[in-house]
Backbone as a ProteinNet text record, in pm:
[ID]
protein_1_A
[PRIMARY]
XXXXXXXXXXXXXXXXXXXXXXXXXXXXXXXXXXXXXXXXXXXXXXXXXXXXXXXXXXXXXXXXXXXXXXXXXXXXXXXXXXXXXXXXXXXXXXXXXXXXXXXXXXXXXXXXXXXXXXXXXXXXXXXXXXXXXXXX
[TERTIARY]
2232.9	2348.9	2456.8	2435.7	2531.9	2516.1	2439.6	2366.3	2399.2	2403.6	2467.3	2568.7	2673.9	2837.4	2857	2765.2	2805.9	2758.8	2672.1	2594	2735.1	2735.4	2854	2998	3091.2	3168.3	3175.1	3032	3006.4	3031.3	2974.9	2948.7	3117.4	3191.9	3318.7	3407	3395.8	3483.5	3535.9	3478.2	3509.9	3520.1	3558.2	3619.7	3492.9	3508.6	3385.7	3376.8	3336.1	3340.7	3427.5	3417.7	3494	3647.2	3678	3825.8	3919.3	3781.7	3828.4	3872.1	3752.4	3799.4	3933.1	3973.3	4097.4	4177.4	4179.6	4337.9	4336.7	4230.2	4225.1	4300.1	4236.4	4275.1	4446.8	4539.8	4664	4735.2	4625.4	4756.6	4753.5	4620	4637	4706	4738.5	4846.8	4980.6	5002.6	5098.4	5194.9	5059.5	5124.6	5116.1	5053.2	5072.8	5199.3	5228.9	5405.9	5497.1	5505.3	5598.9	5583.6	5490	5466.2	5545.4	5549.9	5638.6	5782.4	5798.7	5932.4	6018.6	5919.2	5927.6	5982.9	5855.3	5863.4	5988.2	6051.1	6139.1	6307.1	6315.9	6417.2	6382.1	6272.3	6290.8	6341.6	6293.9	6343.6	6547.4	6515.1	6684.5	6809.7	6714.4	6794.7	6787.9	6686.7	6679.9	6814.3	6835.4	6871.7	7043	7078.7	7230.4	7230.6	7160.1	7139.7	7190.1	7132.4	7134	7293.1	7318.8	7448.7	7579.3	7548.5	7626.9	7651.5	7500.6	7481.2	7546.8	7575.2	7657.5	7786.5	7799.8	7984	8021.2	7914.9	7989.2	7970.1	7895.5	7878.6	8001.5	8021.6	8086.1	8279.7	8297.2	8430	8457.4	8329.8	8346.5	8371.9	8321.1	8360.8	8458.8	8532.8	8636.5	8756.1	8724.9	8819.2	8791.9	8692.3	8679.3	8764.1	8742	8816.7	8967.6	9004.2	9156.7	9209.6	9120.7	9174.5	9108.2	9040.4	8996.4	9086.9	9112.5	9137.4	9026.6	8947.8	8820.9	8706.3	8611.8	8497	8389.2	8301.7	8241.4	8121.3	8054.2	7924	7812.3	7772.6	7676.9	7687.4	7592.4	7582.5	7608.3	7549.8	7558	7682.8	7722.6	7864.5	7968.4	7925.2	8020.8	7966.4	7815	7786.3	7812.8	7871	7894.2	8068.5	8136.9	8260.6	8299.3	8198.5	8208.2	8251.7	8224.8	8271	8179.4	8045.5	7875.5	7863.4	7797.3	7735.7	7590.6	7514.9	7421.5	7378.7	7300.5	7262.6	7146.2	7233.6	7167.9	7019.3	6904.1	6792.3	6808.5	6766.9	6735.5	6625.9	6693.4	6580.3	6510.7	6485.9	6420.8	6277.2	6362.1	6268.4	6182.9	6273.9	6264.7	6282.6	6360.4	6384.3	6514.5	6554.9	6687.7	6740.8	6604.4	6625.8	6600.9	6662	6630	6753.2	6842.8	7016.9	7019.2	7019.8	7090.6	7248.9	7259.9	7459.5	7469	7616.5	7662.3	7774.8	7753.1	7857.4	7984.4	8071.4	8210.1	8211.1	8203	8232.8	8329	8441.7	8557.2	8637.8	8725.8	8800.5	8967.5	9067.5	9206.9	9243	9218	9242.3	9146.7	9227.2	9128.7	9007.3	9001.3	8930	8858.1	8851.9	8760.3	8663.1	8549.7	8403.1	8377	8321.1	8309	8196	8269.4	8218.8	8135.9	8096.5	8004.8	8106.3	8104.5	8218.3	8115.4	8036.8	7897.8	7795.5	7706.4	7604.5	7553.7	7405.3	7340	7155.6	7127.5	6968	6904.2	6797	6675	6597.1	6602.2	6447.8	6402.2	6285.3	6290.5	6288.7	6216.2	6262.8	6393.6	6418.8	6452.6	6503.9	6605.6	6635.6	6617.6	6632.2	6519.9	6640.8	6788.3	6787.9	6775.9	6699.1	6634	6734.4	6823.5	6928.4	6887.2	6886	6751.6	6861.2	6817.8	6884.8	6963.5	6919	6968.2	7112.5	7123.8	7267.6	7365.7	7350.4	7409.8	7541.1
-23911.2	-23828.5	-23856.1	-23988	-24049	-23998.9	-23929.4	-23869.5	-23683.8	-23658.8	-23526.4	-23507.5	-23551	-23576	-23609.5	-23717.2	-23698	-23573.2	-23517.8	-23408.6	-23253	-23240.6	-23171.3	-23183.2	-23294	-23305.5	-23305.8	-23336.7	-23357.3	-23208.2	-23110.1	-22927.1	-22877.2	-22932	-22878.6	-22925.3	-22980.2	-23024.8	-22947.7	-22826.1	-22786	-22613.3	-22551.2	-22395.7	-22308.7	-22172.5	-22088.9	-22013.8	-21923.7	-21870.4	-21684.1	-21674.5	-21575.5	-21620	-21776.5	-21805.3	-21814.3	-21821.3	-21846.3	-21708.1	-21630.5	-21472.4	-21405.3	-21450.4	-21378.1	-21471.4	-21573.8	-21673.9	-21605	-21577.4	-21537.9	-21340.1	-21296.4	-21120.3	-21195.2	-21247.9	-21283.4	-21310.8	-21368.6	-21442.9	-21307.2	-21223.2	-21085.6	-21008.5	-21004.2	-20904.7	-20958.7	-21072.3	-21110.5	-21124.3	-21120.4	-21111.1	-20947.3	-20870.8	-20720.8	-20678	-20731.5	-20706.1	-20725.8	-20911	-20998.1	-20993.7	-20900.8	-20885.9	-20798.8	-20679.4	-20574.4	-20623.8	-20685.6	-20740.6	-20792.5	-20871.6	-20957	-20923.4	-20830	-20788.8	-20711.8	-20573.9	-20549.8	-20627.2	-20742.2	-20812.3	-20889.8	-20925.3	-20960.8	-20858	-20762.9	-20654	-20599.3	-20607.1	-20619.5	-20726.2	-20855.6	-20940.4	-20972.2	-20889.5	-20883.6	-20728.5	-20641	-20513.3	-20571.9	-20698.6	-20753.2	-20807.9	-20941.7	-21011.1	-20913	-20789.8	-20701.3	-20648	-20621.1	-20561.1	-20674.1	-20783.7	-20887	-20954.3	-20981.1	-20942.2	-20863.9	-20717.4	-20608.8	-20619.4	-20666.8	-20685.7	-20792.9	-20946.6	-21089.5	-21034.6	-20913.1	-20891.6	-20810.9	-20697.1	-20604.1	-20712.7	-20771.8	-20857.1	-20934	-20970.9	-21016.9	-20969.9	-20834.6	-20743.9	-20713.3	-20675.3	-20660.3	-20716.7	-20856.8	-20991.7	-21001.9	-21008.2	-21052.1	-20924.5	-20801.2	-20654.3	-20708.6	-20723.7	-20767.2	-20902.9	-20992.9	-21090.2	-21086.4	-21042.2	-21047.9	-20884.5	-20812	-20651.1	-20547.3	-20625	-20529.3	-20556	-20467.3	-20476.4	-20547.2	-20637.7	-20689.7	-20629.1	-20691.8	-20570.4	-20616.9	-20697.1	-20738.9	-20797.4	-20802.1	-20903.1	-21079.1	-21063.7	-21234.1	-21278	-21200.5	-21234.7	-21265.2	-21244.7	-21270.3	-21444.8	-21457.3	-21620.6	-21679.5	-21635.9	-21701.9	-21734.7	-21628.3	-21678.5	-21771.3	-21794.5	-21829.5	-21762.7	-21653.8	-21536.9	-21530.8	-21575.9	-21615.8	-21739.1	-21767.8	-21952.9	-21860	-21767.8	-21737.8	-21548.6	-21494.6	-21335	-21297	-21319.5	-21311.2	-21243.1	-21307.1	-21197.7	-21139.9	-20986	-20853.4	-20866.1	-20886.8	-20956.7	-20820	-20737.7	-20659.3	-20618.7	-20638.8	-20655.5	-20776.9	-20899.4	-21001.7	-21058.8	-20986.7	-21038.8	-20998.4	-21080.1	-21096.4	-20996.1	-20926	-20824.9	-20722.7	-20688.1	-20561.4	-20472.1	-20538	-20463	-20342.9	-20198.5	-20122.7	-20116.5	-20168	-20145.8	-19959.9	-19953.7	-19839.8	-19842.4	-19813.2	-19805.7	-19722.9	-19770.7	-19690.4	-19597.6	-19503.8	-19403	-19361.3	-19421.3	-19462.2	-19561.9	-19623.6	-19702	-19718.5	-19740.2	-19655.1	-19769.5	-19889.8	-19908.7	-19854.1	-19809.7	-19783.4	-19856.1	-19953.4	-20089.9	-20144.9	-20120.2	-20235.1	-20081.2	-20177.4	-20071.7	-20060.7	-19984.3	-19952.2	-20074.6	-20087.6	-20188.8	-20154.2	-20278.7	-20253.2	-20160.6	-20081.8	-19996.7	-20023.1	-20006	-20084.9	-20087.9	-20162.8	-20252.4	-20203.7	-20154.7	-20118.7	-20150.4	-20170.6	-20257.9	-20119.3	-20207.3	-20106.6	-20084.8	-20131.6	-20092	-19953.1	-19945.2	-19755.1	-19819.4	-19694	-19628.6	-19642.9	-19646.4	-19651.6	-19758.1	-19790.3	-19896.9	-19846.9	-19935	-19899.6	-19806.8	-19703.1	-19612.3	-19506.6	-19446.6	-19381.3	-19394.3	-19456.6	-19460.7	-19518.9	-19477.8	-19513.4	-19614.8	-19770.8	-19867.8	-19883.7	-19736.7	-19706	-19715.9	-19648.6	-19610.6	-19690.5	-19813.8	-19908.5	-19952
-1078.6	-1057.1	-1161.2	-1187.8	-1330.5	-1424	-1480.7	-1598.5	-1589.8	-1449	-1491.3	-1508.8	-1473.3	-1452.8	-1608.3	-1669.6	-1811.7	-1887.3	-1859.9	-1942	-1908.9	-1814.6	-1802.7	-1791.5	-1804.1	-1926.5	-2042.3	-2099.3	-2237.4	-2301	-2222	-2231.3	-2228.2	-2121.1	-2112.8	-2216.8	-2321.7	-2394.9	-2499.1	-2541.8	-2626.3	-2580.9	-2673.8	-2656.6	-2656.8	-2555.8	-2579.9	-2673.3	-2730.4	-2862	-2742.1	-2646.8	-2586.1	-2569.1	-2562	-2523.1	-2709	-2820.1	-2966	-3012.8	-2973.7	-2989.5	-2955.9	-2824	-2746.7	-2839.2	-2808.7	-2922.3	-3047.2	-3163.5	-3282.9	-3273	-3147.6	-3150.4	-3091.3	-3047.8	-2980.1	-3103.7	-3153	-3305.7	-3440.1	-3484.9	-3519	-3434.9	-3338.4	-3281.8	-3298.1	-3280.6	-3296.8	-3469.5	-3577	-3689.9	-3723.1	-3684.3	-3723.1	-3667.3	-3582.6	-3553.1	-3640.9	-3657.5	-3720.6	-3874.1	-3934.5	-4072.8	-4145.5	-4129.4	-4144	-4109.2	-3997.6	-3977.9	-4122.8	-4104.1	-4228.2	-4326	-4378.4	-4537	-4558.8	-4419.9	-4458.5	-4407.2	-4375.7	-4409.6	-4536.9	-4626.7	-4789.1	-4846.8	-4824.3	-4898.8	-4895.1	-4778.1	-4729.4	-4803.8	-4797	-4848.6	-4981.6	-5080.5	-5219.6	-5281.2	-5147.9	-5193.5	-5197	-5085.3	-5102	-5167.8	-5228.8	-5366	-5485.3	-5513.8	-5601.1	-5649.7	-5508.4	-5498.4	-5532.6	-5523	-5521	-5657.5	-5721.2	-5866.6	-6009	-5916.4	-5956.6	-5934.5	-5836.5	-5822.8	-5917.7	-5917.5	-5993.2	-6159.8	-6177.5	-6330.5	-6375.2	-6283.9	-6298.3	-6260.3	-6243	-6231.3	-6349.6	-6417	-6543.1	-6630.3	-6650.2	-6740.4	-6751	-6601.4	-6617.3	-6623	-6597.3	-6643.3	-6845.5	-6849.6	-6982.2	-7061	-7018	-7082.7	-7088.2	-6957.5	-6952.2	-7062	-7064.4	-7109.5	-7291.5	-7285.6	-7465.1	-7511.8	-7415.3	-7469.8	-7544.7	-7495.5	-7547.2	-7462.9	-7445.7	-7342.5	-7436.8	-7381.6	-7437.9	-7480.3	-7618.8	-7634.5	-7624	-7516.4	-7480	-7345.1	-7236.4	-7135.8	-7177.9	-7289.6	-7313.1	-7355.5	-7408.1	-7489.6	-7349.4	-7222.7	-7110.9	-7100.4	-7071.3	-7082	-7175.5	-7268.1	-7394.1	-7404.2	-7362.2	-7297.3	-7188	-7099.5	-6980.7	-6867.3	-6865.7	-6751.8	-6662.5	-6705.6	-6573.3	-6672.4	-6570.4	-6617.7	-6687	-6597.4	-6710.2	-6627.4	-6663.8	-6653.1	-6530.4	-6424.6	-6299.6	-6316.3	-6259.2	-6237	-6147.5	-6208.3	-6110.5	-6017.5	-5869	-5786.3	-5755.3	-5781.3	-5758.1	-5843.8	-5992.3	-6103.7	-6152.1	-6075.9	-6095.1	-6241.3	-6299.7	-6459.8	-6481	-6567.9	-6617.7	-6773.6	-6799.4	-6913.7	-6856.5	-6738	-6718.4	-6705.1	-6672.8	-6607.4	-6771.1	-6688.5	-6812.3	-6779.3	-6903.2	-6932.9	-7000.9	-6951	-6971.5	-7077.5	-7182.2	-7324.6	-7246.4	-7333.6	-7335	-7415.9	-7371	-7523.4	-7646.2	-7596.9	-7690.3	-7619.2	-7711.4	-7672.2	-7690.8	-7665.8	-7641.6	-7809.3	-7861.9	-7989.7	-8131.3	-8197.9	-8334.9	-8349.7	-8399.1	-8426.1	-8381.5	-8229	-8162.8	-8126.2	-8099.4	-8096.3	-7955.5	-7922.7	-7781.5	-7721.8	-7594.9	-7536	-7439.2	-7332.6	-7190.4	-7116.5	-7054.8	-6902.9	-6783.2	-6760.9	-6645.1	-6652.2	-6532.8	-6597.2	-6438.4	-6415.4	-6360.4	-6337.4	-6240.8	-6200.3	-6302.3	-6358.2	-6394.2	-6295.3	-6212.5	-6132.6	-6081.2	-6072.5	-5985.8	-5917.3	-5832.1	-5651.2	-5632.1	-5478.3	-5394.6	-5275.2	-5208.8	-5124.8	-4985.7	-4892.7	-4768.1	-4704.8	-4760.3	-4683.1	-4799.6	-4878	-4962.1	-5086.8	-5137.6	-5271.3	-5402.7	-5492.1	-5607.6	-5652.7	-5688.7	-5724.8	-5872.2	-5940.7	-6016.6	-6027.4	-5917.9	-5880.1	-5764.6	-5777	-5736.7	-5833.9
[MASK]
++++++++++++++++++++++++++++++++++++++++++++++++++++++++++++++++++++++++++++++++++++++++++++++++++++++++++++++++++++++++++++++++++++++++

């Protein structure tokens, strides 16, 4: 009788391949939910990054305009003043050569050459309420 009592604990010790199935289909249901969740709060929190990006660039410019009297003619020429420590990446593009700047088309002194007036994400599409990031 000693010998069956071990033979069947020995059997109960481990998982049935019907109780592995249900845990494995619980944890796929559970990430087909929490996935999408997910992805669109990265996306969310790359689209404020972006915007924030645009404001600390766009303040420089316009500090550096005020204080040199001329718009600068390059992005770098602001890290090179010290107006950014360095040229934020476009978290969208994920690269830092992508921002298109917007020339001034004239400028109110003779002499000085037209500078940056704004600086805008390259990326296409669209942000998750349909606004092409262009136009940020």
């Amino acid at each position: 009788m000693e010998l069956q009592t071990v033979k069947r604990a020995g059997r109960q010790r481990g998982f049935t391949l019907m109780e592995l199935v249900i845990v494995m289909t619980v944890i796929a249901i559970l990430l087909a939910i929490a996935l999408p969740i997910y992805v669109t709060h990265i996306r969310r929190a790359r689209e404020i990054v972006l915007k924030q990006d645009l404001d600390e660039m766009r303040r420089a410019i316009d500090k550096f305009t005020v204080d040199k009297e001329r718009a600068p003619s390059a992005l770098n020429e602001l890290v090179q003043a010290g107006y950014l420590r360095s040229i934020p990446v476009d978290p969208i593009t994920k690269s830092a050569d992508t921002w298109q700047v917007e020339m001034e088309t004239e400028t109110t002194l003779p002499d000085v050459p037209p500078g940056i007036r704004d600086v805008r994400s390259g990326a296409d599409g669209v942000d998750s309420v349909g606004k092409p990031y262009s136009e940020y």
